[in-house]
VEXGUGU-472605 format. One line per field, with one value per residue (C-alpha): x, y, z. Coordinates in pm, 1 decimal. Example, Ala and Ser with C-alpha at 12.3 -4.5 7.8 and 13.67 -1.06 7.14 Angstrom:
<atoms>
xx	c(1230.0 | 1367.0)
yy	c(-450.0 | -106.0)
zz	c(780.0 | 714.0)
</atoms>
This chain:
<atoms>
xx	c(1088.5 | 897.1 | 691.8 | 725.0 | 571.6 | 607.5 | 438.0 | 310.7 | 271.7 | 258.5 | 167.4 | -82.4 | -220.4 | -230.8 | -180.2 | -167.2 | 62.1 | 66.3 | 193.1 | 302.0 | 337.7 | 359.8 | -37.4 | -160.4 | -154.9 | -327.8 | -397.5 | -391.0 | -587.8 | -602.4 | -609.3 | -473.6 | -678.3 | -712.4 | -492.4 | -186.6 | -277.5 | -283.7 | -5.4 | 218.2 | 128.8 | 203.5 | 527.0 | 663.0 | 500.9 | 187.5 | -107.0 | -411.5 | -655.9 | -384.7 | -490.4 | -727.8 | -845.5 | -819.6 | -772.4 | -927.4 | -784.7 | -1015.8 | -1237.4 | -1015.9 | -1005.9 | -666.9 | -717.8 | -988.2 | -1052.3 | -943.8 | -1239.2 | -1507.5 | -1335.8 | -1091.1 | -1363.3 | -1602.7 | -1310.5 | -1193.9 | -1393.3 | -1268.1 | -1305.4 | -1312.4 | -1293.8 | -1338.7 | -1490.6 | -1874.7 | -1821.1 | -1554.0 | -1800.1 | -2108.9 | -1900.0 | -1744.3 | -2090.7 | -2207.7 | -2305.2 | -2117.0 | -2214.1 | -2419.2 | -2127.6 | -1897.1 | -2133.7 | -2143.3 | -1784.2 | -1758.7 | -1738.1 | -1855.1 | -1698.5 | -1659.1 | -1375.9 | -1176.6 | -1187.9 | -989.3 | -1019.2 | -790.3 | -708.0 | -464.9 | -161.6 | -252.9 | -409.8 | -505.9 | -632.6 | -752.7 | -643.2 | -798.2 | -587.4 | -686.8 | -777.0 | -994.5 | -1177.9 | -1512.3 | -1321.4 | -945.5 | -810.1 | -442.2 | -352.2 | -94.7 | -85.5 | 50.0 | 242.7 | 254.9 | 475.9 | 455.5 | 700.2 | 473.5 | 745.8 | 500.2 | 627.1 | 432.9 | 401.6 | 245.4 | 112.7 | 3.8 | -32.2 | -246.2 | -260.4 | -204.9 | -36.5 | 82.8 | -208.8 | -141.5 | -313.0 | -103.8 | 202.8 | 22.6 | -64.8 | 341.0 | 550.3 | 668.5 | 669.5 | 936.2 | 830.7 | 663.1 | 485.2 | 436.5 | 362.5 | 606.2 | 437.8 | 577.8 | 881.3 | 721.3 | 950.9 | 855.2 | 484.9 | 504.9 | 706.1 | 543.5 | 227.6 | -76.4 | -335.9 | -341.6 | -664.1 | -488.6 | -176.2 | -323.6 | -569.1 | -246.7 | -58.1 | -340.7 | -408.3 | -632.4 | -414.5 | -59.0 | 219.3 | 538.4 | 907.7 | 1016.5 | 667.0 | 799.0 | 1142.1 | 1075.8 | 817.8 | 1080.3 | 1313.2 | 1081.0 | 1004.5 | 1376.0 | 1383.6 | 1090.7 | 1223.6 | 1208.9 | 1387.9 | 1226.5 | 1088.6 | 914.2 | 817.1 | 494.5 | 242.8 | 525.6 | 376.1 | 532.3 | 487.7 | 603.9 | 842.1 | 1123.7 | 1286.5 | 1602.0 | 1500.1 | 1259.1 | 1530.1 | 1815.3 | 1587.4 | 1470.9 | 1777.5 | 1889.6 | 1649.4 | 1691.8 | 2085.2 | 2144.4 | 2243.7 | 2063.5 | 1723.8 | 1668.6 | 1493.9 | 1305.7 | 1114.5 | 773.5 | 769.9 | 461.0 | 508.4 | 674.9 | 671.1 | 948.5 | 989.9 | 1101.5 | 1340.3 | 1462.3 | 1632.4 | 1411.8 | 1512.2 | 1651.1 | 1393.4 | 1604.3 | 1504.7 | 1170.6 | 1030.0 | 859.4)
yy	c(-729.6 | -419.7 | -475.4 | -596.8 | -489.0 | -735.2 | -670.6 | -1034.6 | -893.4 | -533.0 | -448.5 | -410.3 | -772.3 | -780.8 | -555.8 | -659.0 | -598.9 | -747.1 | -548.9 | -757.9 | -648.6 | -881.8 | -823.8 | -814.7 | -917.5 | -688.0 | -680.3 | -367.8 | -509.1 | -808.8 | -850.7 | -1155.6 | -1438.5 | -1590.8 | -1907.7 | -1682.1 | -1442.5 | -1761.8 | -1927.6 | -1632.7 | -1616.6 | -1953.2 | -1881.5 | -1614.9 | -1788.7 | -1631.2 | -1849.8 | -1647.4 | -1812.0 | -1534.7 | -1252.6 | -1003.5 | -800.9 | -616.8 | -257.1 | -168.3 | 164.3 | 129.7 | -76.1 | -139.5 | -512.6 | -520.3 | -407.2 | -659.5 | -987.8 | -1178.0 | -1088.0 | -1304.1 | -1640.6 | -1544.7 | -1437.6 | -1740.5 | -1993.5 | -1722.9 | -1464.7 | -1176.0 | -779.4 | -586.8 | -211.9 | -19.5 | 355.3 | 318.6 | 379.0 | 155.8 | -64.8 | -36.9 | -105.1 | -429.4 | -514.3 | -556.1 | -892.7 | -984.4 | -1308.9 | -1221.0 | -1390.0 | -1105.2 | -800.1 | -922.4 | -900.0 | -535.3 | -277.7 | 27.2 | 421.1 | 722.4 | 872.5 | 958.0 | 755.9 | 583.2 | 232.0 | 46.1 | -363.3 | -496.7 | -249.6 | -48.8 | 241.2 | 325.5 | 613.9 | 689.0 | 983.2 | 1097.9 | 1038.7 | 1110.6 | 831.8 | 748.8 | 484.6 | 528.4 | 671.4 | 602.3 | 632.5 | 587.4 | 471.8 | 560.5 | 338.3 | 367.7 | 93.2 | 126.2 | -102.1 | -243.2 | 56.0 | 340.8 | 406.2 | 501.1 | 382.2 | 451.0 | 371.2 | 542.5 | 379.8 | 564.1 | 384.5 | 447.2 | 896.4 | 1125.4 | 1346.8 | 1405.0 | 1619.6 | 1819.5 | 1555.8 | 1307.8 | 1487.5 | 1624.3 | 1194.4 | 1072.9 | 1325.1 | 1225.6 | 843.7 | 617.1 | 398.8 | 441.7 | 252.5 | 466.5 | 429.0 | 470.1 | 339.2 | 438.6 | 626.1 | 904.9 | 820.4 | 447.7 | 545.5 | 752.4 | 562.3 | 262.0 | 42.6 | 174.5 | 326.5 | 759.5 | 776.5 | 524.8 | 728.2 | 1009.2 | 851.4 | 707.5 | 1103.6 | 1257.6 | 1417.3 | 1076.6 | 815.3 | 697.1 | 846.8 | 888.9 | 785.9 | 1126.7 | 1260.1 | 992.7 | 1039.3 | 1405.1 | 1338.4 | 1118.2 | 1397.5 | 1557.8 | 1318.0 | 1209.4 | 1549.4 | 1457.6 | 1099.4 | 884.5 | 517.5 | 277.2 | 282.6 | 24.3 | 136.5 | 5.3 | -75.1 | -70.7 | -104.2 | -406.3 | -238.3 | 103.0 | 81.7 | -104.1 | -199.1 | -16.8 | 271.0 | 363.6 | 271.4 | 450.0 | 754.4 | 725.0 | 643.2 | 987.1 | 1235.7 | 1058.8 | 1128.6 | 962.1 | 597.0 | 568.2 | 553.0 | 197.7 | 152.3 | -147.0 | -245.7 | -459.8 | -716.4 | -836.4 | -1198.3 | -1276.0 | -1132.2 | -825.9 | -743.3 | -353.2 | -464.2 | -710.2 | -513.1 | -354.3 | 21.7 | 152.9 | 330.9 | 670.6 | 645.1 | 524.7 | 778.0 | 1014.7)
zz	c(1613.3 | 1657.0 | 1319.7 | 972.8 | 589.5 | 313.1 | -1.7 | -124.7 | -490.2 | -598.6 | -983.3 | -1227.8 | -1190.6 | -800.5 | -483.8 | -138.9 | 196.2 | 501.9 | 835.1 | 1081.8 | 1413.3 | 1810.2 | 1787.2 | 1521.6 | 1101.3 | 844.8 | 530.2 | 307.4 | -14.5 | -162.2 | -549.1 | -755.9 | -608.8 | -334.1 | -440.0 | -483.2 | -133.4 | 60.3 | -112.1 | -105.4 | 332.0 | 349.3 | 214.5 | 468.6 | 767.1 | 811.4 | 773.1 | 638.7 | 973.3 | 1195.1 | 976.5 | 1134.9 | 937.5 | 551.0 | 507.8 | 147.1 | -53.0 | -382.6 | -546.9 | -838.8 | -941.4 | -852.9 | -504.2 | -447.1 | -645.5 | -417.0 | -171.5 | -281.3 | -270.9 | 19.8 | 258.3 | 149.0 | 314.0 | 567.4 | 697.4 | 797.4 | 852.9 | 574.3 | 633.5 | 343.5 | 265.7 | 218.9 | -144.6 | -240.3 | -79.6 | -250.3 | -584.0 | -427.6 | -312.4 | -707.5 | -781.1 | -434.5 | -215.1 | 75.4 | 275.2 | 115.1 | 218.2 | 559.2 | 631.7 | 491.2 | 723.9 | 582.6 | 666.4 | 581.1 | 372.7 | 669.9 | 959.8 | 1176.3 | 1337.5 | 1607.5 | 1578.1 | 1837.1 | 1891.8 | 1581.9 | 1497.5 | 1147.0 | 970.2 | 632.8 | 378.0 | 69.9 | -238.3 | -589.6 | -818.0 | -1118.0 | -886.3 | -727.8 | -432.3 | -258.1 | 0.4 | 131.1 | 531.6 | 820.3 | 1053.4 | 1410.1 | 1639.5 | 1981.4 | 2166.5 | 2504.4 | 2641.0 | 2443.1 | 2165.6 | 1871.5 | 1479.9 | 1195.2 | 861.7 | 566.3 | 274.3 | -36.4 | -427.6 | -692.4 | -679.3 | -959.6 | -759.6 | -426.0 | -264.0 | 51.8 | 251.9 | 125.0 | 217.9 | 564.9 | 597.2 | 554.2 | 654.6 | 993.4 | 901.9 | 971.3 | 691.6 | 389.5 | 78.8 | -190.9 | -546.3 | -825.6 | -1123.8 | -1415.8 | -1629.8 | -1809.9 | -2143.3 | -2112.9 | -2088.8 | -2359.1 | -2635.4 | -2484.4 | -2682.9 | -2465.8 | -2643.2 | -2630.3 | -2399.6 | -2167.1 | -2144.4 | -2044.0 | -1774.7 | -1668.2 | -1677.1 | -1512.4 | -1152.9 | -1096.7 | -1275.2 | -1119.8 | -960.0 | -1216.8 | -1085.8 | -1061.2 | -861.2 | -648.6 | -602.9 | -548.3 | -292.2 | -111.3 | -98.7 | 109.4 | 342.3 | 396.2 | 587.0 | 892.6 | 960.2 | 641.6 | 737.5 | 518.8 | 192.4 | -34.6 | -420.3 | -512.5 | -786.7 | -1053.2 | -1426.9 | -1552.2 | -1914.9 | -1836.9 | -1584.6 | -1471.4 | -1140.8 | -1181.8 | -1294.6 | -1049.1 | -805.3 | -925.4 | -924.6 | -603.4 | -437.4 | -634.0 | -490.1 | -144.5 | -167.0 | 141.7 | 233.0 | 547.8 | 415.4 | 317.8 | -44.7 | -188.8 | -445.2 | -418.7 | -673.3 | -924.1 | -828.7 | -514.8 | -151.9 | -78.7 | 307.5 | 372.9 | 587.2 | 852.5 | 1139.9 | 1413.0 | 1428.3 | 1765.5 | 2008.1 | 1946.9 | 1539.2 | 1546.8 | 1753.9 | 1519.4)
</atoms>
């Protein structure tokens, strides 16, 4: 096993992954509650004392509420962009402050064997940021893996961030038609529609046309509105644009952890 993603819930209620690699164990966010992060680790294997560290993309409470429990009973690193941070910080613990480590919009920080780096994408949030991450295993191959949710569009950075990555987590939240027909209120549909709201199906699918072209192996759909969406379709959609059947395609679930996939890649395909 070179490395492994597993969403351990993905959705409107809750958003966190976990990257797995011989190294090291991140976390990228960590909403629910802390109950259902640990739980949900416990599940796959991974016990949340092996986890080193948290990699937040906004402050959204869906991104985070899990923090000030979780860190109270575990604490851990929290990197997070200085402004993200000063929102979690709001009525926050001391003990929750302390583990925050604060940075600019872009930066870039190493744990174990991996290398992260932060992009800009555009969300209603105080700020947001998405991450591509870099493996390097014990022979130098270099894998990466992009992760992008919650963007109203797909900004040149964004595309600049993933293309080139063998595996990628990006948001498709919701089917336009659903949205539309759908029980929200008008000023929520159109936060939801706008360039800093939530990637559509087909934004996504036609962004993963793109990237099937520099190297695209693996793909998990994320932050799926469990009122405006549905499984299938963004699937179907996806796997439509992608027209290919070597590109694996999965989608994260609200309640229960999804792995991306299983097999390690050959040295010949993961080099980017």
């Amino acid at each position: 096993m070179t490395y492994r993603i597993i969403s351990l819930y993905s959705g409107s209620s809750g958003n966190a992954f976990l990257i797995v690699t011989p190294k090291t164990r991140i976390l990228i966010d960590a909403g629910k509650n802390a109950r259902a992060l640990t739980r949900t680790l416990d599940e796959i294997g991974v016990p949340i004392e092996t986890i080193d560290a948290i990699f937040i993309t906004h402050d959204h409470h869906d991104h985070t509420s899990a923090l000030p429990v979780l860190l109270k009973h575990h604490p851990m690193p929290v990197h997070v962009v200085a402004a993200s941070a000063q929102v979690i910080e709001r009525g926050a613990p001391q003990y929750v402050c302390d583990c925050l480590h604060r940075h600019t919009p872009l930066f870039c920080e190493t744990v174990g064997d991996v290398t992260i780096r932060s992009f800009i994408t555009p969300h209603d949030s105080e700020f947001s940021v998405g991450y591509r991450l870099e493996i390097t295993d014990g022979e130098g191959v270099v894998y990466t893996i992009g992760y992008a949710t919650d963007l109203g569009y797909v900004t040149e950075d964004i595309r600049t961030a993933l293309m080139g990555c063998e595996s990628v987590v990006i948001e498709s939240n919701h089917d336009r038609d659903m949205l539309l027909t759908g029980p929200y209120p008008y000023q929520l549909k159109e936060r939801i529609l706008s360039r800093y709201g939530h990637l559509s199906n087909d934004d996504c699918a036609a962004f993963l046309s793109e990237l099937a072209e520099h190297g695209l192996k693996h793909v998990m759909l994320a932050h799926l509105s469990e009122q405006n969406n549905d499984p299938s379709l963004a699937y179907h959609e996806a796997l439509t644009a992608l027209g290919r059947t070597d590109v694996d395609l999965f989608v994260a679930a609200p309640d229960h952890a999804v792995e991306l996939f299983m097999s390690t890649p050959s040295k010949e395909e993961a080099v980017c």
